[in-house]
N, C-alpha and C positions, 0 to 999 in steps of 0.2 A: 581483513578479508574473510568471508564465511567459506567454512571446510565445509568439502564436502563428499561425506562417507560414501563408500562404495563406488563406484565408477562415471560421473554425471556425465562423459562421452556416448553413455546409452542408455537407454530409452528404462531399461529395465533395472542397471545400476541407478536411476534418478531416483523411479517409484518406490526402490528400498530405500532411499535417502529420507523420503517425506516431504512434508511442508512445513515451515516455519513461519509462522506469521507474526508479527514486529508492530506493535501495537506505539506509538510515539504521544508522548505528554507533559505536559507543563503546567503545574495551578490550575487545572481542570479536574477536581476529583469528583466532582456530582455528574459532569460530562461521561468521564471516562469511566463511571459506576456501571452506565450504562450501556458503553461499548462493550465491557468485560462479560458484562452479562449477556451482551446476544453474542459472544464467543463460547458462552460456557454452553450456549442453545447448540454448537456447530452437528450438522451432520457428521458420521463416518466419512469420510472420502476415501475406505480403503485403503490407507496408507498409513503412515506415522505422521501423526501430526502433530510441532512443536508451537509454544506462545512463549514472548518474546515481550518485554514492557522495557520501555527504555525512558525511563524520568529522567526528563533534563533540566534537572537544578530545582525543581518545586520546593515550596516553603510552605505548603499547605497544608502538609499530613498525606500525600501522595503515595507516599512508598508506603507507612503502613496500612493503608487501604489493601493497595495489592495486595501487599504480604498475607492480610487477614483474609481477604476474599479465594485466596489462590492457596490456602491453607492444604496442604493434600492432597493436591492436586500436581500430579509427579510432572506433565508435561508444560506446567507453566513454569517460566523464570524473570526475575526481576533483573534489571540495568541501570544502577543508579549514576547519574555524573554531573560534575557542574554543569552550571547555563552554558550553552557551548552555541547555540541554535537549532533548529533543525535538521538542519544540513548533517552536521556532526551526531544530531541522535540517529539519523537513517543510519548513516554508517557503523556505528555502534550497533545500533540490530543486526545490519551485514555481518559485522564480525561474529555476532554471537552467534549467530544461525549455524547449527548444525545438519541442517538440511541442503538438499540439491536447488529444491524451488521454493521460493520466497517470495512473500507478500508484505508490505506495506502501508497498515492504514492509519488514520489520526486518532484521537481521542475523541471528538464528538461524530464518528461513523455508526451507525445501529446498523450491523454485518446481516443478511438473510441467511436463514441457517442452513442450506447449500453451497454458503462462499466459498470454502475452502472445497466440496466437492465438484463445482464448479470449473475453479482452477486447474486441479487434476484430473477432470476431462477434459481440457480444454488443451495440455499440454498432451494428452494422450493422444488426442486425436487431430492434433496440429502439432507433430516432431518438430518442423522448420521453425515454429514460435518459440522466440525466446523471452519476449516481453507481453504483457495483455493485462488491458486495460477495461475494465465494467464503467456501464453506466451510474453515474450517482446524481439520487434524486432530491432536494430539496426536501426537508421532512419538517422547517420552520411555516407558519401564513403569514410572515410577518411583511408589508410590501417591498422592503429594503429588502429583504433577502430574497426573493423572489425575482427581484426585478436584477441581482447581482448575479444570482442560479441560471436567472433565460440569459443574461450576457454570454457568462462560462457555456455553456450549454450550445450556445448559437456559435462560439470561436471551435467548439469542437466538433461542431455538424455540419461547417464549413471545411475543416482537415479531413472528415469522412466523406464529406461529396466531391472532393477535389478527386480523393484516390477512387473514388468509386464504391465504397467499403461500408455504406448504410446498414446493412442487414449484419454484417458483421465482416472480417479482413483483416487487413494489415494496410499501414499508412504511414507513409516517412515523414518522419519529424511530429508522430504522435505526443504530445509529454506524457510524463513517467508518473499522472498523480493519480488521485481518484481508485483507490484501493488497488492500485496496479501490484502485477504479479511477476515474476522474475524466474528465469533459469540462472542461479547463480554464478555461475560461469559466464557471465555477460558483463558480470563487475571486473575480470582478469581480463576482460578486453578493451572495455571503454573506461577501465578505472572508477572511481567513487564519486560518491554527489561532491561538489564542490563546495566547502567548506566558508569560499570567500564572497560566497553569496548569501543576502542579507533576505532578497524575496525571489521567485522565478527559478527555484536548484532544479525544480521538476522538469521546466521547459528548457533546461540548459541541458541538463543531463538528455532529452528527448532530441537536442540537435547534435551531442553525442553521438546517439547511439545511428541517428540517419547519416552522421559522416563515414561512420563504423561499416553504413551498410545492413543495420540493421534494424529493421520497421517494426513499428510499434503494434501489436492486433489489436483488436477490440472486440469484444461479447459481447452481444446485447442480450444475454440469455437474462440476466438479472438484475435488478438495482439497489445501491447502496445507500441508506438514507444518511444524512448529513444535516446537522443539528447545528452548527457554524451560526453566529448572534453576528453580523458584522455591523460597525460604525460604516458613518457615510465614508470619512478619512478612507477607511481602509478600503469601500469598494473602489473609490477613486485612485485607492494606490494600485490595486487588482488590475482594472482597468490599464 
């Protein structure tokens, strides 16, 4: 479970805590070249801000990319461990987080370089959020992906029009993907991704946190581009 320094019961003990963002990968190192890199773009957001790489099991020369790329760089850290899934690598970033508020994104995300400042307005000016969720855009033209993006895209523009929440809000039974952001203190009440799930931790953990009582937001302030090559298989399994 990620500590968390100073007091994350207020507002102002969180902002000393920072942000941690938890980068998650597998056999993607030309993917994840690129994520790293519009991380190293990130704006100030004002606060401390920590990076978080959690390789899970790669065989590809993974870890010493990072290690070389994040050379010197005192607020990155690496997380190496077996294939475990995904499930198990979020949670491995949870634990390593040193921070009060946490982020989560994949390997093929190209971050805008506001994300992390974003975030931390976003929890600034919305206390009662504990979850928040950005837009992510399609950054492939390929029509398979395109046409798996409007799917995704259209299942979440139905949970926003349900609760009313287009322009931005909170929505129950939002899921937890798509670079979503976190008050760490939200893992000590709904517990961790669930480890025994193969696909869908996001949308489980998301009917969590709506049994909990606690709704998911979402910004439309920015968007996340998303570089994802998917087989037909896999949109069908998505689906």
């Amino acid at each position: 479970m990620a500590s968390n320094p100073g007091n994350p019961g207020s507002e102002a003990g969180a902002e000393a805590a920072g942000i941690t963002i938890v980068v998650l990968t597998r056999n993607r190192r030309e993917l994840l070249r690129g994520c790293l890199e519009s991380l190293f773009a990130q704006e100030d957001p004002g606060i401390p801000l920590e990076f978080v790489v959690v390789d899970d099991g790669s065989s590809d020369g993974t870890a010493a990319m990072v290690r070389e790329l994040t050379a010197g760089r005192g607020n990155w850290r690496l997380v190496c461990q077996p294939h475990r899934g995904i499930a198990a690598a979020r949670n491995a970033g949870i634990g390593a987080a040193r921070s009060a508020w946490l982020a989560i994104v994949d390997d093929d995300f190209l971050l805008p370089a506001g994300y992390a400042r974003e975030i931390a307005g976003y929890f600034r000016l919305h206390p009662e959020a504990e979850v928040v969720r950005f837009r992510v855009a399609d950054a492939n033209t390929g029509f398979l992906s395109r046409a798996l993006y409007a799917y995704q895209e259209a299942g979440m523009q139905r949970s926003l029009a349900v609760a009313g929440v287009l322009a931005g809000g909170s929505a129950p039974g939002l899921d937890a993907s798509g670079g979503t952001a976190f008050r760490c203190r939200v893992f000590g009440r709904v517990g961790p991704f669930d480890e025994s799930f193969l696909r869908g931790t996001d949308t489980e953990f998301g009917l969590r946190l709506a049994a909990a009582g606690i709704a998911g937001h979402f910004s439309p302030a920015l968007r996340i581009g998303h570089r994802g090559r998917p087989s037909l298989a896999e949109a069908l399994a998505k689906a």
